[in-house]
GUDO-164507 format. One line per field, with one value per residue (C-alpha): x, y, z; residue in one letter; residue number from 1. Coordinates in Angstrom, 1 decimal. Example, Ala and Ser with C-alpha at 12.3 -4.5 7.8 and 13.67 -1.06 7.14 Angstrom:
2
xx = [12.3; 13.7]
yy = [-4.5; -1.1]
zz = [7.8; 7.1]
r = [A; S]
k = [1; 2]
***
This chain:
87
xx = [0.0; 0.5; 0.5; 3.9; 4.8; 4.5; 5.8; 9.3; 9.7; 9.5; 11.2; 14.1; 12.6; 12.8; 17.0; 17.7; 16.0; 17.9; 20.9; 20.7; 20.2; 22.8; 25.2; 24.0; 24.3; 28.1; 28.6; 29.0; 27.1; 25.9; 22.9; 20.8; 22.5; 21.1; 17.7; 17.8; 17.8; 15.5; 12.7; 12.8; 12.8; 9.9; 8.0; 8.1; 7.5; 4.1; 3.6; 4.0; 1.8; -0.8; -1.1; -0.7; -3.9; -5.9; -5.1; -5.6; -8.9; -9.9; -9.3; -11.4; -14.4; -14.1; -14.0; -17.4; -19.1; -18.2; -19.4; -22.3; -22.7; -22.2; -25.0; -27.5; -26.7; -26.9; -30.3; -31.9; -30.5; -31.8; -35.4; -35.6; -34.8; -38.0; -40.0; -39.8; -40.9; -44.5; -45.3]
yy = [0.0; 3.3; 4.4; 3.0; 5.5; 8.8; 7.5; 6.2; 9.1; 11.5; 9.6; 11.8; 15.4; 16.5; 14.9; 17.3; 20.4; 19.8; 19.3; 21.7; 24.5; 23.4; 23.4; 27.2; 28.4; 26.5; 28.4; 25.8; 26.5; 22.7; 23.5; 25.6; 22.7; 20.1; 21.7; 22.5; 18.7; 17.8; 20.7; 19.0; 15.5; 16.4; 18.3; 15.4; 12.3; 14.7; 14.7; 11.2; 10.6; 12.6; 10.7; 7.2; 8.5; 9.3; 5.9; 4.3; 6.1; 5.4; 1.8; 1.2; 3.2; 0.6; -2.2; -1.5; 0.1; -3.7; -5.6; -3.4; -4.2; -7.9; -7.8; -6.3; -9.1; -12.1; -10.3; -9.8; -13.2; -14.9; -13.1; -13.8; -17.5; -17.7; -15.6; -18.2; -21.4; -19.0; -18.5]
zz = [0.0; -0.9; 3.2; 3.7; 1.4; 3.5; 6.4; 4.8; 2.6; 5.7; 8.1; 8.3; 7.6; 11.4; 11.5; 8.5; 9.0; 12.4; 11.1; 8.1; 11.1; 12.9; 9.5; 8.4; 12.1; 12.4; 8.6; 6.6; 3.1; 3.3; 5.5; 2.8; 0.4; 2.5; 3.3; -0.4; -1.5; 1.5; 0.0; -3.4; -1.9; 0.3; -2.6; -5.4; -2.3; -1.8; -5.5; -6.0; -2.4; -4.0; -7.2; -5.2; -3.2; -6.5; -7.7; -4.6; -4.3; -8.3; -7.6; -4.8; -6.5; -9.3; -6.7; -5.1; -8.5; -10.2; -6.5; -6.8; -10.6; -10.2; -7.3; -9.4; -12.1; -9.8; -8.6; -11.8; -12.8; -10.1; -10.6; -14.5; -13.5; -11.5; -13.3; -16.2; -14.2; -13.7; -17.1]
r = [X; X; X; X; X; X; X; X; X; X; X; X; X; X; X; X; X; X; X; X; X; X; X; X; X; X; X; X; X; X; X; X; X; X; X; X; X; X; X; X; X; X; X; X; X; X; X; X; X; X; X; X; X; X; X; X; X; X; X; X; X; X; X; X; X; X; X; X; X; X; X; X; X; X; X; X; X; X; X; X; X; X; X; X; X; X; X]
k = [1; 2; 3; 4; 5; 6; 7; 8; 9; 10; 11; 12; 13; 14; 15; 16; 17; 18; 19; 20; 21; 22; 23; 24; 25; 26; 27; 28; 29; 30; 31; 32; 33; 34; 35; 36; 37; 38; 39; 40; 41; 42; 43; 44; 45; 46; 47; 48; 49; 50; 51; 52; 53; 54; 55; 56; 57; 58; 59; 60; 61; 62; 63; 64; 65; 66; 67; 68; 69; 70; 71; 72; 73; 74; 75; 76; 77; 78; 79; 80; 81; 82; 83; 84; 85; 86; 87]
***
């Protein structure tokens, strides 16, 4: 699933804002480096969340519309059957 997703992708977040802080307020250029990468990691992982979730959610609606389709067929199925041994 899809949910696993989030969680590993912003595992770290909190370590390297932390530790590009520490980096820029020590002056090393690496922090804004490093919270540069971790802004454009964190932006596409939420891109690529967002489109798992609109799958995700696009798949499930086609599960239940075809159990909800293949109901009303085993229904009117059934019915039809029985209707014919009354004629």
């Amino acid at each position: 699933m899809f949910h696993h997703l989030e969680t590993d992708a912003f595992h770290a977040g909190a370590a390297t804002g932390t530790a590009s802080t520490q980096l820029t307020d020590d002056g090393f250029r690496t922090g804004s480096a490093l919270y540069s990468a971790w802004d454009t990691w964190r932006s596409q992982a939420e891109a690529l969340l967002s489109a798992c979730a609109h799958i995700h959610n696009h798949l499930e609606d086609t599960v239940w519309t075809h159990k909800n389709y293949e109901e009303t067929l085993k229904t009117n199925l059934s019915v039809e059957e029985i209707d014919k041994h009354f004629k």
